[in-house]
One Martini backbone bead per residue (centre of mass of N, CA, C, O) as a GRO file, in nm:
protein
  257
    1UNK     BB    1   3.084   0.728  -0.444
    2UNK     BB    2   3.080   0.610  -0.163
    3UNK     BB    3   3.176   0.331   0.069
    4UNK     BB    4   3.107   0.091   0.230
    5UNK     BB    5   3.058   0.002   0.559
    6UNK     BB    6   3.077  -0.251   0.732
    7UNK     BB    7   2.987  -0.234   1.022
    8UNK     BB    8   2.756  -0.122   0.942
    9UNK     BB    9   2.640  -0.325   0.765
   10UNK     BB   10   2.635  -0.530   1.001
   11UNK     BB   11   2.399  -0.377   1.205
   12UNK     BB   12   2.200  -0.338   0.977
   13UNK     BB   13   2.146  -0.699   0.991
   14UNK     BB   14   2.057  -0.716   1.250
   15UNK     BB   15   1.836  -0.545   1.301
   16UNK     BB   16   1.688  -0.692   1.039
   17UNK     BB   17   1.610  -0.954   1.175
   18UNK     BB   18   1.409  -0.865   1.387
   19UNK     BB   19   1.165  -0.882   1.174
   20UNK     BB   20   1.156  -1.176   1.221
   21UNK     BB   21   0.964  -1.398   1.402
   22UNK     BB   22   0.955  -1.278   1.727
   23UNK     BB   23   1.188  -1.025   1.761
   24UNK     BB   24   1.411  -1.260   1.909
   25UNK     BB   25   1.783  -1.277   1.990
   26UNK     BB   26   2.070  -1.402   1.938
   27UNK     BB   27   2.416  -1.418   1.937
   28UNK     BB   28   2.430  -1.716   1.807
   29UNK     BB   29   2.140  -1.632   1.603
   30UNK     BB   30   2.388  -1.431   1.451
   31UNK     BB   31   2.572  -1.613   1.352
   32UNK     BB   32   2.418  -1.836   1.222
   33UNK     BB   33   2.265  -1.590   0.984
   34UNK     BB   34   2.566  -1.431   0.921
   35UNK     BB   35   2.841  -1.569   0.973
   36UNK     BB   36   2.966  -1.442   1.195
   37UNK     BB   37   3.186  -1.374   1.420
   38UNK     BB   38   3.156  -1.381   1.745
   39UNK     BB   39   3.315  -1.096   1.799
   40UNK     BB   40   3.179  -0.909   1.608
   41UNK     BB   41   2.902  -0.944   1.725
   42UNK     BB   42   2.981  -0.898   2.075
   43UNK     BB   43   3.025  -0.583   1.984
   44UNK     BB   44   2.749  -0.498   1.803
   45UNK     BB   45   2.538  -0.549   2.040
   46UNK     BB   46   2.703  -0.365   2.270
   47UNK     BB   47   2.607  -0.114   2.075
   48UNK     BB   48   2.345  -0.116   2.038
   49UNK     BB   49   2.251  -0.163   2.321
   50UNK     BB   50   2.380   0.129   2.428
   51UNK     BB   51   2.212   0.311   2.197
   52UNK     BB   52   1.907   0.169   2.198
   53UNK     BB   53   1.828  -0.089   1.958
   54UNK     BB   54   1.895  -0.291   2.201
   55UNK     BB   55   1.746  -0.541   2.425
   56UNK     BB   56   1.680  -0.734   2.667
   57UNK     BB   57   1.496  -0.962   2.817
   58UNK     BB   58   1.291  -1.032   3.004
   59UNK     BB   59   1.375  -1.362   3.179
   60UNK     BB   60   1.599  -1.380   2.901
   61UNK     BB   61   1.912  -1.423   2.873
   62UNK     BB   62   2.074  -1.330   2.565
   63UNK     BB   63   1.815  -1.142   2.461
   64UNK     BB   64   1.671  -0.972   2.190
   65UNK     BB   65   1.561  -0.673   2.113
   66UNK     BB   66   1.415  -0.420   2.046
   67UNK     BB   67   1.434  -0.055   2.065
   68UNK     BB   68   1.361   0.254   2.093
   69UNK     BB   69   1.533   0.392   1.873
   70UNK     BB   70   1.330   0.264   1.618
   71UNK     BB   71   1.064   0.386   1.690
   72UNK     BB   72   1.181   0.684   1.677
   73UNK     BB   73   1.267   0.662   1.366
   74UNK     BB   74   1.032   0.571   1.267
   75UNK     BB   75   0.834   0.844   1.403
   76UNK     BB   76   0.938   1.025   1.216
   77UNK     BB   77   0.891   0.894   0.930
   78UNK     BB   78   0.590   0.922   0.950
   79UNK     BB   79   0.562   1.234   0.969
   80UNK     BB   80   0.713   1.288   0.654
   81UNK     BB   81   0.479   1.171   0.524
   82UNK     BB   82   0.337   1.211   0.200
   83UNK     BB   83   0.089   1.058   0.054
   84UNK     BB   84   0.102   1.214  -0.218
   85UNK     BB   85   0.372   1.228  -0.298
   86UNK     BB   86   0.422   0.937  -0.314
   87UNK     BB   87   0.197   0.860  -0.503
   88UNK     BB   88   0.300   1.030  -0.738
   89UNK     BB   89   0.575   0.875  -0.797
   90UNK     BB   90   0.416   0.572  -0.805
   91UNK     BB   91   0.275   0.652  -1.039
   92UNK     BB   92   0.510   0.746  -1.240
   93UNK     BB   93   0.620   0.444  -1.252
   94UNK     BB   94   0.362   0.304  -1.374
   95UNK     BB   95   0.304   0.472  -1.624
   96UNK     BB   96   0.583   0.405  -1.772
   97UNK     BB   97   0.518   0.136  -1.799
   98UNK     BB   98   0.170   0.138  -1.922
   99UNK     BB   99   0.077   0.446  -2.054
  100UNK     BB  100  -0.143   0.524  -1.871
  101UNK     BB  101  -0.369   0.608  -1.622
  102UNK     BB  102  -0.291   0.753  -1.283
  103UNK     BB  103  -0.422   0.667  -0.952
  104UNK     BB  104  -0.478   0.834  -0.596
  105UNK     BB  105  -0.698   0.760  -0.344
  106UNK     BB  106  -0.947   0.882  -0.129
  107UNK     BB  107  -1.185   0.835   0.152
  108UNK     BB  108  -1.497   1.056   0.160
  109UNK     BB  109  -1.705   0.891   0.294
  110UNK     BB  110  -1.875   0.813  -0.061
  111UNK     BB  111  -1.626   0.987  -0.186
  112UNK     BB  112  -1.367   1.055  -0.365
  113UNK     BB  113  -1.022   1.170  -0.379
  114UNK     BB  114  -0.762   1.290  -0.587
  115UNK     BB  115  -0.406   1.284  -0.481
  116UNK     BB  116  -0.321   1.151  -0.766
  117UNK     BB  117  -0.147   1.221  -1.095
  118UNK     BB  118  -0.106   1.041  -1.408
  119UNK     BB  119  -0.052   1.033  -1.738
  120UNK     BB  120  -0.081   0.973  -2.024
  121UNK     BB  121   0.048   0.999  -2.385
  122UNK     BB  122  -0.185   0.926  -2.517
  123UNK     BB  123  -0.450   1.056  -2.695
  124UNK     BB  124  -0.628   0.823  -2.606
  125UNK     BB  125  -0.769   0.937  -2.260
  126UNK     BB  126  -0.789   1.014  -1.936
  127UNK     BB  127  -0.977   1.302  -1.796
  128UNK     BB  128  -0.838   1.436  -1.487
  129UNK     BB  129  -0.791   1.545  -1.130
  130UNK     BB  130  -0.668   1.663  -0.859
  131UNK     BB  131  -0.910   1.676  -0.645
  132UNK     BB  132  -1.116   1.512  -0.772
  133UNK     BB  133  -1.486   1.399  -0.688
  134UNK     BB  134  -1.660   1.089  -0.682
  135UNK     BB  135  -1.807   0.850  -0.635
  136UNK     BB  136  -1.726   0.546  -0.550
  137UNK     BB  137  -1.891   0.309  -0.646
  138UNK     BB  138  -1.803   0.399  -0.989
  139UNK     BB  139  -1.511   0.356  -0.857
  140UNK     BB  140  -1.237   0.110  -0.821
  141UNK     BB  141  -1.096   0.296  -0.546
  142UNK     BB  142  -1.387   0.315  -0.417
  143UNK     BB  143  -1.453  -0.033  -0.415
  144UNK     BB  144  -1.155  -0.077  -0.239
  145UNK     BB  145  -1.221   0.054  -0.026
  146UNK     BB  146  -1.519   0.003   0.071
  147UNK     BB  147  -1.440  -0.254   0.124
  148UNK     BB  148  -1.222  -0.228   0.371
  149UNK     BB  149  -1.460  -0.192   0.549
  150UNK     BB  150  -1.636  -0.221   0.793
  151UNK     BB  151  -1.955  -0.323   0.786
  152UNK     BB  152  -2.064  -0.113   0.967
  153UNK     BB  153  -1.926   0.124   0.825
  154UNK     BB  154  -2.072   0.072   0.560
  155UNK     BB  155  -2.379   0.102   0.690
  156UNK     BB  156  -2.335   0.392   0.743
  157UNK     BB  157  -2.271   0.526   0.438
  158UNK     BB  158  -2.463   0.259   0.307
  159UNK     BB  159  -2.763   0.188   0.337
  160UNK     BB  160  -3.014  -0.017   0.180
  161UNK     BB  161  -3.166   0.305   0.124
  162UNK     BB  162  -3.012   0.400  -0.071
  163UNK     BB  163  -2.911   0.632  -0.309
  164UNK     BB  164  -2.735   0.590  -0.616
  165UNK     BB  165  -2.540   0.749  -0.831
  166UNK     BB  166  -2.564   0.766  -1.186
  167UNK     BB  167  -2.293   0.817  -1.427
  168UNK     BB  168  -2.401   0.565  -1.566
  169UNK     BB  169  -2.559   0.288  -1.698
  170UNK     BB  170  -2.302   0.112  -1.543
  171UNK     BB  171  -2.392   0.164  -1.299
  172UNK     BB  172  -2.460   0.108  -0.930
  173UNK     BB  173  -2.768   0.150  -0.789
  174UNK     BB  174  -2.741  -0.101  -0.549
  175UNK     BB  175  -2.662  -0.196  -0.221
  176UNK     BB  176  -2.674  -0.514  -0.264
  177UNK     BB  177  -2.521  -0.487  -0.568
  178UNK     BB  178  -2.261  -0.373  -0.421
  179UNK     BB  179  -2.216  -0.579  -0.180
  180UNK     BB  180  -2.132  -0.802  -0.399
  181UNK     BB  181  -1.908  -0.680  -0.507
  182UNK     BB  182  -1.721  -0.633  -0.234
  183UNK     BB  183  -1.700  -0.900  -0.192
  184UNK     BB  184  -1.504  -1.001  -0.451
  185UNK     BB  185  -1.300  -0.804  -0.363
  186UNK     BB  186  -1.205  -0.891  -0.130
  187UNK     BB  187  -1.099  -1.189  -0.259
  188UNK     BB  188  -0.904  -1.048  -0.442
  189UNK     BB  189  -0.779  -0.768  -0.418
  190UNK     BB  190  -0.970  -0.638  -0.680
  191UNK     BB  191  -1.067  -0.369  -0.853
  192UNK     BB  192  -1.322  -0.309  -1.092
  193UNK     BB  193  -1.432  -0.063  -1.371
  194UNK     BB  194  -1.696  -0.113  -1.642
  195UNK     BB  195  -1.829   0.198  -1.742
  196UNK     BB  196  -1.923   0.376  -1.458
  197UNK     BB  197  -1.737   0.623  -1.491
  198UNK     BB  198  -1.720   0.610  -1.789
  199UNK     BB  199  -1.804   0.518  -2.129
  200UNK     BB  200  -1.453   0.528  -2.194
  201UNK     BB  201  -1.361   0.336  -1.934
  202UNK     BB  202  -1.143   0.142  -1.754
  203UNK     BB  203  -1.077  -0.007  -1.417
  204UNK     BB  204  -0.820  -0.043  -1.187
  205UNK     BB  205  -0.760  -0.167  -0.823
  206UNK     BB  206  -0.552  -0.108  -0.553
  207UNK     BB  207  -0.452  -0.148  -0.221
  208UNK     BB  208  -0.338   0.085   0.034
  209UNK     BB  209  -0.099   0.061   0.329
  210UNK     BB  210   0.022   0.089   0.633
  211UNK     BB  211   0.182   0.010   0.931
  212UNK     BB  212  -0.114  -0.107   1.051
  213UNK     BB  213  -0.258  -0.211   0.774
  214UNK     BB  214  -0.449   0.019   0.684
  215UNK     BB  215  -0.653   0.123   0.431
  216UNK     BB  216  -0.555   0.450   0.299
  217UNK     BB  217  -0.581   0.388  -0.030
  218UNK     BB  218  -0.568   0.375  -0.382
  219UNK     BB  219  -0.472   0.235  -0.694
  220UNK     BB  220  -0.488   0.307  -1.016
  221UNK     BB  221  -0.597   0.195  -1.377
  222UNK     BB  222  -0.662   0.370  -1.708
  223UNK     BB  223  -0.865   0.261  -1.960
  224UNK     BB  224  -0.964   0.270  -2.297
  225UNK     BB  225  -1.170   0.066  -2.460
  226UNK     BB  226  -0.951   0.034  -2.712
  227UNK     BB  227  -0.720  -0.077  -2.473
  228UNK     BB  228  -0.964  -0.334  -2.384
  229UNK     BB  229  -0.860  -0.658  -2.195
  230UNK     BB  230  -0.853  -0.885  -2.081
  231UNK     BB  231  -0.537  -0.932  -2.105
  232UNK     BB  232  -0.516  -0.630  -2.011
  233UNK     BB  233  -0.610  -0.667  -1.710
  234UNK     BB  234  -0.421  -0.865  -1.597
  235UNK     BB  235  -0.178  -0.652  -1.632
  236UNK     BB  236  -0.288  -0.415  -1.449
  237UNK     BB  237  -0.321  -0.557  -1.197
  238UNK     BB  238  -0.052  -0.631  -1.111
  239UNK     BB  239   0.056  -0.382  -1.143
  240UNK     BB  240  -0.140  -0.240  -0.917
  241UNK     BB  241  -0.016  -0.415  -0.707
  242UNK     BB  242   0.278  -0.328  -0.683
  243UNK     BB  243   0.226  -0.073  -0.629
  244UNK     BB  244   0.087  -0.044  -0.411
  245UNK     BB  245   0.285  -0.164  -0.254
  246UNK     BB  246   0.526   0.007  -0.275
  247UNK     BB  247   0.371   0.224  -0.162
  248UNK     BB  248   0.333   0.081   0.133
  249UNK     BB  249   0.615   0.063   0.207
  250UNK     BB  250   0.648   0.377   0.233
  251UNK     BB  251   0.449   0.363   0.467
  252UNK     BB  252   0.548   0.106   0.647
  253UNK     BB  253   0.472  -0.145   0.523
  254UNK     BB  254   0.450  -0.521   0.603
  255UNK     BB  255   0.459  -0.818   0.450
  256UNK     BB  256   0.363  -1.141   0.551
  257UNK     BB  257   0.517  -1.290   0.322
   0.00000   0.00000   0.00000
């Protein structure tokens, strides 16, 4: 392991400054944000700025913005990404957690399709496979894409005369009785599916967002119902959301927060 450069660990610091606030500062506003010395900011910023890292803002003499290069840097980063392979790994982090079945899915149309699967080692398991396509409204990352969609577009794909297929008793099979569901999604961030698409089967799911924040899969924790309580409901939402966010930020995406 080789070891860490300084001058860039701290040019490095400074480019990371301009993520929060409005995304411009000064030479003085990074002295006093990271406590260098005076000459080591005006030499670093000095050199980002020819690099086109940082640019001056116009009409603002002093003040600096981020410039086209860390742009054309996302812009490749963005373009090798693989929404399935990303999955896949988060997946498998997230299952070695809760030894769960862990699923990432996207929607298309009406139904979802899984494009990553890790399995549980427990002998009683969900059985599924990537690449496996199901009604959405049935399947809790079907119900949190679902929520996700605008009203006009979710009108679009189920409107109110839609007949819904049911996979079990417990599935929902009324558009009216969907979308009371999906209201409750929308406000918790977690959408939940007991006993819908498999009679012995409970599963949560939480969304995943790309770098313009729109959701663009969900993943889920499926557990069968011998291993499944409120008590454990509680705890693999948190799981399903913290892997979602975690997927999230590798796709790009920044939390508000």
């Amino acid at each position: 392991m080789g070891r860490l450069v300084p001058a860039v660990t701290r040019a490095l610091d400074i480019l990371e400054l301009f993520l929060d606030g409005d995304g411009t500062l000064s030479a003085p506003d990074i002295v006093r944000r990271l406590q260098l010395p005076r000459t080591t900011v005006h030499e670093l910023v000095t050199t980002l700025a020819a690099r086109a890292y940082i640019v001056q803002v116009p009409g603002q003499p002093g003040r600096y913005r981020l410039g086209v290069r860390p742009y054309q840097l996302g812009s490749r980063y963005a373009e090798q990404l693989d929404l399935a392979a990303e999955g896949q790994q988060v997946a498998r982090a997230v299952a070695e957690t809760c030894d769960e079945t862990v699923h990432v899915a996207i929607l298309e149309g009406t139904d979802v399709i899984y494009i990553a699967k890790v399995d549980s080692t427990h002998a009683v398991r969900m059985v599924s496979a990537a690449g496996r396509r199901l009604p959405a409204h049935c399947t809790s990352v079907g119900k949190m894409l679902l929520a996700s969609l605008p009203e006009q577009e979710l009108a679009a794909r189920i409107p109110d005369d839609a007949e819904l297929t049911a996979m079990t008793p417990n599935s929902i099979t009324e558009p009216g009785v969907l979308r009371e569901a999906l209201a409750e999604i929308r406000q918790r961030g977690i959408a939940v599916e007991s006993r819908e698409s498999n009679p012995d089967v409970s599963c949560v799911a939480a969304p995943v967002r790309d770098r313009t924040g729109q959701v663009v899969a969900a993943l889920s924790v499926s557990v069968p119902m011998i291993r499944w309580s409120d008590e454990r409901r509680a705890e693999l939402e948190q799981l399903a959301a913290k892997g979602a966010a975690e997927l999230s930020e590798r796709l790009g995406h920044r939390s508000a927060a």
